[in-house]
PyMOL CGO cylinders between C-alpha atoms (Angstrom):
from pymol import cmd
from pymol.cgo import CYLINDER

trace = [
    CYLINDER, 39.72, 21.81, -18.73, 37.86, 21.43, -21.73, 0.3, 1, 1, 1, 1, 1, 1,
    CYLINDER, 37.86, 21.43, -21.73, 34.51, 19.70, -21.86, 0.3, 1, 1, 1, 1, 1, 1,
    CYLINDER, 34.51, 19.70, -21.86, 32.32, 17.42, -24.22, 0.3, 1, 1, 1, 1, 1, 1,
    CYLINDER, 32.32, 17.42, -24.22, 29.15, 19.41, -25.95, 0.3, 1, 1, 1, 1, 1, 1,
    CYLINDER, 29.15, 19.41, -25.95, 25.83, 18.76, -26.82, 0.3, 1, 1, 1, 1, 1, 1,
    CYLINDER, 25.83, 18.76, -26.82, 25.02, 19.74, -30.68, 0.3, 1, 1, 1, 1, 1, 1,
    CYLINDER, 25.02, 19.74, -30.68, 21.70, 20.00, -31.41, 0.3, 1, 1, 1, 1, 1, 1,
    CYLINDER, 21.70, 20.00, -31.41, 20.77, 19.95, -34.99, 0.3, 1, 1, 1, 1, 1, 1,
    CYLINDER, 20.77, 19.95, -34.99, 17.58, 20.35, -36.85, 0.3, 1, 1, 1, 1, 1, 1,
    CYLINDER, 17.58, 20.35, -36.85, 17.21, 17.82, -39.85, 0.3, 1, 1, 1, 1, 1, 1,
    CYLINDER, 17.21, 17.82, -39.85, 14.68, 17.21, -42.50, 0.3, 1, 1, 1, 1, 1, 1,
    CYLINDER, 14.68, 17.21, -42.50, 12.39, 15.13, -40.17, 0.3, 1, 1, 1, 1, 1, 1,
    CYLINDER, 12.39, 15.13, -40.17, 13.11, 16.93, -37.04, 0.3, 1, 1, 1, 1, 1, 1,
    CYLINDER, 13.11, 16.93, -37.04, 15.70, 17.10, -34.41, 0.3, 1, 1, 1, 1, 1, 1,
    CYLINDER, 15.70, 17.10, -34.41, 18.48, 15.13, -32.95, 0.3, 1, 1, 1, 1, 1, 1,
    CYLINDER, 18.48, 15.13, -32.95, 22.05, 15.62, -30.86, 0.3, 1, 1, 1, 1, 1, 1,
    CYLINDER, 22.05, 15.62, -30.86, 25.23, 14.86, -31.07, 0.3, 1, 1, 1, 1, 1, 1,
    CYLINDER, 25.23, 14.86, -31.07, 27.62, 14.61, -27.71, 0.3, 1, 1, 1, 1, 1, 1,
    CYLINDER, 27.62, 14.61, -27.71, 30.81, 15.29, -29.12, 0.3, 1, 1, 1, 1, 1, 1,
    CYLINDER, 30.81, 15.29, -29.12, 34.44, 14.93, -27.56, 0.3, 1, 1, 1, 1, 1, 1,
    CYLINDER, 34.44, 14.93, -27.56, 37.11, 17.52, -26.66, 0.3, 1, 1, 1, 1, 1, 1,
    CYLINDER, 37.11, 17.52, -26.66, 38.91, 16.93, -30.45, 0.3, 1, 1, 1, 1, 1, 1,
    CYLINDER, 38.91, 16.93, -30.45, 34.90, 17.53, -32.11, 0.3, 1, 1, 1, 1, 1, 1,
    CYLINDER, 34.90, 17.53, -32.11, 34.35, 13.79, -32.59, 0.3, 1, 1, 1, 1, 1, 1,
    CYLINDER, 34.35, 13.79, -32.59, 30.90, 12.60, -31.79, 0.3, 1, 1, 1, 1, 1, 1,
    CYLINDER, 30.90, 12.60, -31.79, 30.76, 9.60, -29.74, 0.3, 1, 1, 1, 1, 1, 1,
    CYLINDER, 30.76, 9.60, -29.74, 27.07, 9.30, -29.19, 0.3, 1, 1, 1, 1, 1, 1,
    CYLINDER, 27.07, 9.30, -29.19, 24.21, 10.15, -31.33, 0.3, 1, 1, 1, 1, 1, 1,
    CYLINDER, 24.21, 10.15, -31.33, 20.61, 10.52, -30.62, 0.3, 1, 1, 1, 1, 1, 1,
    CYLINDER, 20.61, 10.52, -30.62, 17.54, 9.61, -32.48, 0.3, 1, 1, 1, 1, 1, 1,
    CYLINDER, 17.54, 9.61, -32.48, 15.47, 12.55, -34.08, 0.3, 1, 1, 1, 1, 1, 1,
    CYLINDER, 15.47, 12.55, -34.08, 13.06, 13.75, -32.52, 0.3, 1, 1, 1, 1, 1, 1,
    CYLINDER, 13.06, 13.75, -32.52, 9.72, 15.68, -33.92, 0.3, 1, 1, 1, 1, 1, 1,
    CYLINDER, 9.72, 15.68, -33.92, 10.23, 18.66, -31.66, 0.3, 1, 1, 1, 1, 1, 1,
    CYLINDER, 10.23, 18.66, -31.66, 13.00, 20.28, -30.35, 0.3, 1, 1, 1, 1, 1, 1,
    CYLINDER, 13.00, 20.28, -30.35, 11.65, 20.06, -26.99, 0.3, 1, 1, 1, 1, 1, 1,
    CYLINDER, 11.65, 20.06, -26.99, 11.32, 16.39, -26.78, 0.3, 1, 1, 1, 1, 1, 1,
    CYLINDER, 11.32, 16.39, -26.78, 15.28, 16.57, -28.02, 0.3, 1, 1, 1, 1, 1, 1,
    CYLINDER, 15.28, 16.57, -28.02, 16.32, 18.35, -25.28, 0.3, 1, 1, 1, 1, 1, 1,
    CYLINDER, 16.32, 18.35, -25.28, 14.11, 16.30, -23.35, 0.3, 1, 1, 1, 1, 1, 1,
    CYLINDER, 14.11, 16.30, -23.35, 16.05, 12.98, -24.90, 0.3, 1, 1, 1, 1, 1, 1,
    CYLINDER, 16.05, 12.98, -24.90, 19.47, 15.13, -23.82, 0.3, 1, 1, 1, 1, 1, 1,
    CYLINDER, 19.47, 15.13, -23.82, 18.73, 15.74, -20.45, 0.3, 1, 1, 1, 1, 1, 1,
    CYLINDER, 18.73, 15.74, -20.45, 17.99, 12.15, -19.99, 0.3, 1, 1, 1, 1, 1, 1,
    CYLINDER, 17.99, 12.15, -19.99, 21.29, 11.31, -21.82, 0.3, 1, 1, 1, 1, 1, 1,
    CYLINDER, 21.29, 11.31, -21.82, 23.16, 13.80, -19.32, 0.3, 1, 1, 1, 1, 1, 1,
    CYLINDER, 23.16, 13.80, -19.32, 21.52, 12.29, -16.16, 0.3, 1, 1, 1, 1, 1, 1,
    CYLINDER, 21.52, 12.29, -16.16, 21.88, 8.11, -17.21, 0.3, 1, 1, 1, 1, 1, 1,
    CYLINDER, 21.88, 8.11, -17.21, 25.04, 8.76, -18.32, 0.3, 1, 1, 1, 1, 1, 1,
    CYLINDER, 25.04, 8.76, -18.32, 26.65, 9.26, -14.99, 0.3, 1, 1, 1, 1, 1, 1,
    CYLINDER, 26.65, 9.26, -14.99, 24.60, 6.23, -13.31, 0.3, 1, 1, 1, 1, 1, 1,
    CYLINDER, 24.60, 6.23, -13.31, 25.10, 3.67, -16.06, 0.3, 1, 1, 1, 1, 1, 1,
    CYLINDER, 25.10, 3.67, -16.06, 26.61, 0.51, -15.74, 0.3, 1, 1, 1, 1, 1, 1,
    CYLINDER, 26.61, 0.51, -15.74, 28.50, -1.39, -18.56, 0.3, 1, 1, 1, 1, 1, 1,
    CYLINDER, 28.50, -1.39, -18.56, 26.97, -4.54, -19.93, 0.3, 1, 1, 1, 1, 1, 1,
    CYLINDER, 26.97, -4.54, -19.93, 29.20, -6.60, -22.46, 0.3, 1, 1, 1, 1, 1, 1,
    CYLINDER, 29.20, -6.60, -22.46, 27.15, -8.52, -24.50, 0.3, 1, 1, 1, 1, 1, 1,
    CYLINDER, 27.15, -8.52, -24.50, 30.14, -9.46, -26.45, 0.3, 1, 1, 1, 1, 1, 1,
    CYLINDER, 30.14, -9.46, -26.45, 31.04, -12.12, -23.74, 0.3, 1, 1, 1, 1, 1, 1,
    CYLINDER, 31.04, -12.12, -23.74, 29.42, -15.24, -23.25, 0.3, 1, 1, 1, 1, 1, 1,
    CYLINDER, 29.42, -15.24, -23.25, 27.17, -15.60, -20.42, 0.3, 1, 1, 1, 1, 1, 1,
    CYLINDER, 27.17, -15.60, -20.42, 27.41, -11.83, -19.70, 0.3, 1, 1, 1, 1, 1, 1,
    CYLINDER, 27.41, -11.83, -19.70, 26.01, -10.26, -16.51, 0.3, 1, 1, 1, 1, 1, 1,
    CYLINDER, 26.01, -10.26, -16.51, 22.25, -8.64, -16.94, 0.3, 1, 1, 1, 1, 1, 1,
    CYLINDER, 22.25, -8.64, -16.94, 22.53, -4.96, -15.60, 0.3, 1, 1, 1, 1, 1, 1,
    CYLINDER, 22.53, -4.96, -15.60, 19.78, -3.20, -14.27, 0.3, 1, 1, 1, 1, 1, 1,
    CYLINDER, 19.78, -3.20, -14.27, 18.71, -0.14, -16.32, 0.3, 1, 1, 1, 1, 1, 1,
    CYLINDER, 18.71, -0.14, -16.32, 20.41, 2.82, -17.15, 0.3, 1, 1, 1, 1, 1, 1,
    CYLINDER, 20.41, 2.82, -17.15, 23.06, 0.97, -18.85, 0.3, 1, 1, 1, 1, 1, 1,
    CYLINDER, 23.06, 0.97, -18.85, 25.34, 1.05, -21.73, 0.3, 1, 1, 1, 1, 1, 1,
    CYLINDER, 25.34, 1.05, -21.73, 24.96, -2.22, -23.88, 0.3, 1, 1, 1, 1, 1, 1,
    CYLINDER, 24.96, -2.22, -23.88, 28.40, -2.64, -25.49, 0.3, 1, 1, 1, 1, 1, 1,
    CYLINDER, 28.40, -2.64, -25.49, 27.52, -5.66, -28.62, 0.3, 1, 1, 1, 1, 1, 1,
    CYLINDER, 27.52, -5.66, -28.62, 28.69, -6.18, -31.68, 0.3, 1, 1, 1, 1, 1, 1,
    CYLINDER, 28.69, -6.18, -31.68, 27.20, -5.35, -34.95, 0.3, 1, 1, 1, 1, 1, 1,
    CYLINDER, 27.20, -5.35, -34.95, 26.83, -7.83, -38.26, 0.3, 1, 1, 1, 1, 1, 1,
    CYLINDER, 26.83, -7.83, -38.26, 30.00, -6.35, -39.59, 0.3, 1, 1, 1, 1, 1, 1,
    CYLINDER, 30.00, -6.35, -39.59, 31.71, -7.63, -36.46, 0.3, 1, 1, 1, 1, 1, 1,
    CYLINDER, 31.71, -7.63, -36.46, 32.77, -3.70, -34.89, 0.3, 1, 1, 1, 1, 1, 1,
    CYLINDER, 32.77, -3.70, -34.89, 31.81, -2.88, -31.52, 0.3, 1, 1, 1, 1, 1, 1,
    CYLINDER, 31.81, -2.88, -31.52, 28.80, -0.74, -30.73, 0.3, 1, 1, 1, 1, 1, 1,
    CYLINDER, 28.80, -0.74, -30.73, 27.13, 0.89, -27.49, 0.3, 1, 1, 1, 1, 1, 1,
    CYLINDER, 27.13, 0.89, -27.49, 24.08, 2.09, -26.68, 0.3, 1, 1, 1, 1, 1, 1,
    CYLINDER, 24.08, 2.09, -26.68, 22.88, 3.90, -23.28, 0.3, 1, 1, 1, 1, 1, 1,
    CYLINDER, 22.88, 3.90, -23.28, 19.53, 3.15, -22.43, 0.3, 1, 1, 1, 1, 1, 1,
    CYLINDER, 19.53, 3.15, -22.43, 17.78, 4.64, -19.94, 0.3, 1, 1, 1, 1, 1, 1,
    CYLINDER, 17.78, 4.64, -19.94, 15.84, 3.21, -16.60, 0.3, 1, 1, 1, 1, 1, 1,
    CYLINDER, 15.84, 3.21, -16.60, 12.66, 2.93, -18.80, 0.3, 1, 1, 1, 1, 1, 1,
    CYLINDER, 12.66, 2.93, -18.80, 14.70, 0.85, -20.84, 0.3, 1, 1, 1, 1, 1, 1,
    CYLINDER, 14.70, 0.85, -20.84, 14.60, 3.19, -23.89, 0.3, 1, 1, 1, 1, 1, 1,
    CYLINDER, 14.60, 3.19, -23.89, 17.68, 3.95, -26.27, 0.3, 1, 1, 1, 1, 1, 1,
    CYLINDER, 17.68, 3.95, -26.27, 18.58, 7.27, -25.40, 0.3, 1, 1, 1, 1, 1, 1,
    CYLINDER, 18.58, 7.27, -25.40, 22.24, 7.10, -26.97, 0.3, 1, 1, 1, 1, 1, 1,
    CYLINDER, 22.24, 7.10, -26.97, 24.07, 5.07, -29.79, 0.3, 1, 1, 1, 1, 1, 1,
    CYLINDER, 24.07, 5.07, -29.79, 27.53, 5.04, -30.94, 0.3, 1, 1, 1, 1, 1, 1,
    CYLINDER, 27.53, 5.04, -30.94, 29.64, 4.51, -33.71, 0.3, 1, 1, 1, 1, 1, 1,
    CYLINDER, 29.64, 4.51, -33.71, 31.03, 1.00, -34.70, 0.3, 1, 1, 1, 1, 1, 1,
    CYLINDER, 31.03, 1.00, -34.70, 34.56, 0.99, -33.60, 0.3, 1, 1, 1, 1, 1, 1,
    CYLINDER, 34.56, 0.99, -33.60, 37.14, -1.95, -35.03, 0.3, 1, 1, 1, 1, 1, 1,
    CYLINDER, 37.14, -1.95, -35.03, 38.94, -2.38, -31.55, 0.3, 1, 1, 1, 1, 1, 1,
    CYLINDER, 38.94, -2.38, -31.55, 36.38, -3.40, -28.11, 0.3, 1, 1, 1, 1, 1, 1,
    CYLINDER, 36.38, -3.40, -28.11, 38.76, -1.30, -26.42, 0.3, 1, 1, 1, 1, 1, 1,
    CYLINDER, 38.76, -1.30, -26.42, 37.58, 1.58, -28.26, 0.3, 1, 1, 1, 1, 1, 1,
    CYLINDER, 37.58, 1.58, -28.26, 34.01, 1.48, -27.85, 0.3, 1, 1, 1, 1, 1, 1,
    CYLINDER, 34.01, 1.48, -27.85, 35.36, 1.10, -23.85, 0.3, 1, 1, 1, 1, 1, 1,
    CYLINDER, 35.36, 1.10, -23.85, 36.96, 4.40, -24.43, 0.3, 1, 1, 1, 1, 1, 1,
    CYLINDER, 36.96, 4.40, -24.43, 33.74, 5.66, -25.97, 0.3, 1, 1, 1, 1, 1, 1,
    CYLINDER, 33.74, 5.66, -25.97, 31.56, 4.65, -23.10, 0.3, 1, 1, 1, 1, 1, 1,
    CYLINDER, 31.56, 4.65, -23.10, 33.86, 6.05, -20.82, 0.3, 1, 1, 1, 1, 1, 1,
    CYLINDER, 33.86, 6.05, -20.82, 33.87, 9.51, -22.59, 0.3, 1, 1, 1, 1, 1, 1,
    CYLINDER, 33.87, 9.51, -22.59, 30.15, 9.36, -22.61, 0.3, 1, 1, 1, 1, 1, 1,
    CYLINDER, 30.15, 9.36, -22.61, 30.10, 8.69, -19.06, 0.3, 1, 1, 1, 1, 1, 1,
    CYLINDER, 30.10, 8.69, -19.06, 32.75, 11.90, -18.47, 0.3, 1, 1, 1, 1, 1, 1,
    CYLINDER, 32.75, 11.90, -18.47, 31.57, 14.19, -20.72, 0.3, 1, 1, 1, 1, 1, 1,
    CYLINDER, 31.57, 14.19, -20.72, 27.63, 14.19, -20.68, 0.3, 1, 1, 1, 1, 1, 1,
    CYLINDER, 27.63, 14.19, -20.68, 27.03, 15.42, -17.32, 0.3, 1, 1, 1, 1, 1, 1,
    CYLINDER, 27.03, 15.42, -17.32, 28.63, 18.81, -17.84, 0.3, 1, 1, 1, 1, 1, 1,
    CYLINDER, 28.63, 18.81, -17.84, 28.43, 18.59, -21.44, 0.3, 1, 1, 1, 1, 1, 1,
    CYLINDER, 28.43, 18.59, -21.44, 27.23, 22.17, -22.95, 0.3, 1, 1, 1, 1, 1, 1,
    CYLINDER, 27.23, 22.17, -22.95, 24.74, 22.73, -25.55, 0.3, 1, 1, 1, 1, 1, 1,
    CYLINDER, 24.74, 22.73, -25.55, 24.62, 24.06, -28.69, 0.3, 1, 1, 1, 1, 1, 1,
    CYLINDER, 24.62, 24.06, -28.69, 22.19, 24.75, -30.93, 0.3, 1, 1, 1, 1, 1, 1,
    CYLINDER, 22.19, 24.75, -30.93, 23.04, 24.68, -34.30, 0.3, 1, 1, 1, 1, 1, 1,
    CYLINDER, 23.04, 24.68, -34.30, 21.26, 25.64, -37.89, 0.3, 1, 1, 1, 1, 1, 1,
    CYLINDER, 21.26, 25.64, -37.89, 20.27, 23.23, -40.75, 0.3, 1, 1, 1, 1, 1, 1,
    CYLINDER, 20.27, 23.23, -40.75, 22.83, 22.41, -42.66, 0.3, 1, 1, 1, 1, 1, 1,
]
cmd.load_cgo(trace, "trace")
């Protein structure tokens, strides 16, 4: 069965990860981080919410509060739907794309919460 990976990239301003899907698409992105270290760090913590988060749709009225890890699934000002996993402390660990259909983001979430676990890692070169 093929699995999600982790690509790590260095950038101008430091370093940041992709988790990408089977077909190479990302479906979460990470901040950048100054070191590679605290990247991996960011990853790990990505990998181990993942699994434990709950969904909260803030796209609803009077949505349920979740307790943290959790994905937030909102919408943006351009009206697509957006995720973000945040960890226990709270802190955005994960974003997404904006995707036109809610049902989408769902599946993006969902892949997320598959793939990170056993994602693998690779490192890869500035581009």
């Amino acid at each position: 069965m093929n699995m999600g990976k982790f690509v790590v990239k260095q950038t101008k301003t430091g370093f940041k990860f992709d988790l990408k899907a089977n077909n190479g698409e990302a479906i979460a992105t990470s901040e950048v981080y100054t070191t590679e270290a605290a990247c991996m760090n960011g990853l790990e913590s990505v990998r181990k919410n993942a699994e434990i988060a709950q969904l909260e749709d803030q796209t609803v009225e009077n949505y349920e509060t979740k307790t943290h890890p959790k994905f937030e699934m909102y919408s943006d000002k351009a009206g697509e739907y957006r995720f973000r996993l945040k960890a226990r402390n709270g802190e955005i660990i994960a974003v997404s794309e904006g995707y036109k259909a809610k049902a989408s983001c769902i599946a993006g979430i969902e892949s997320v919460h598959r793939n990170a676990p056993t994602a693998t890692v690779v490192k890869m070169t500035e581009e």
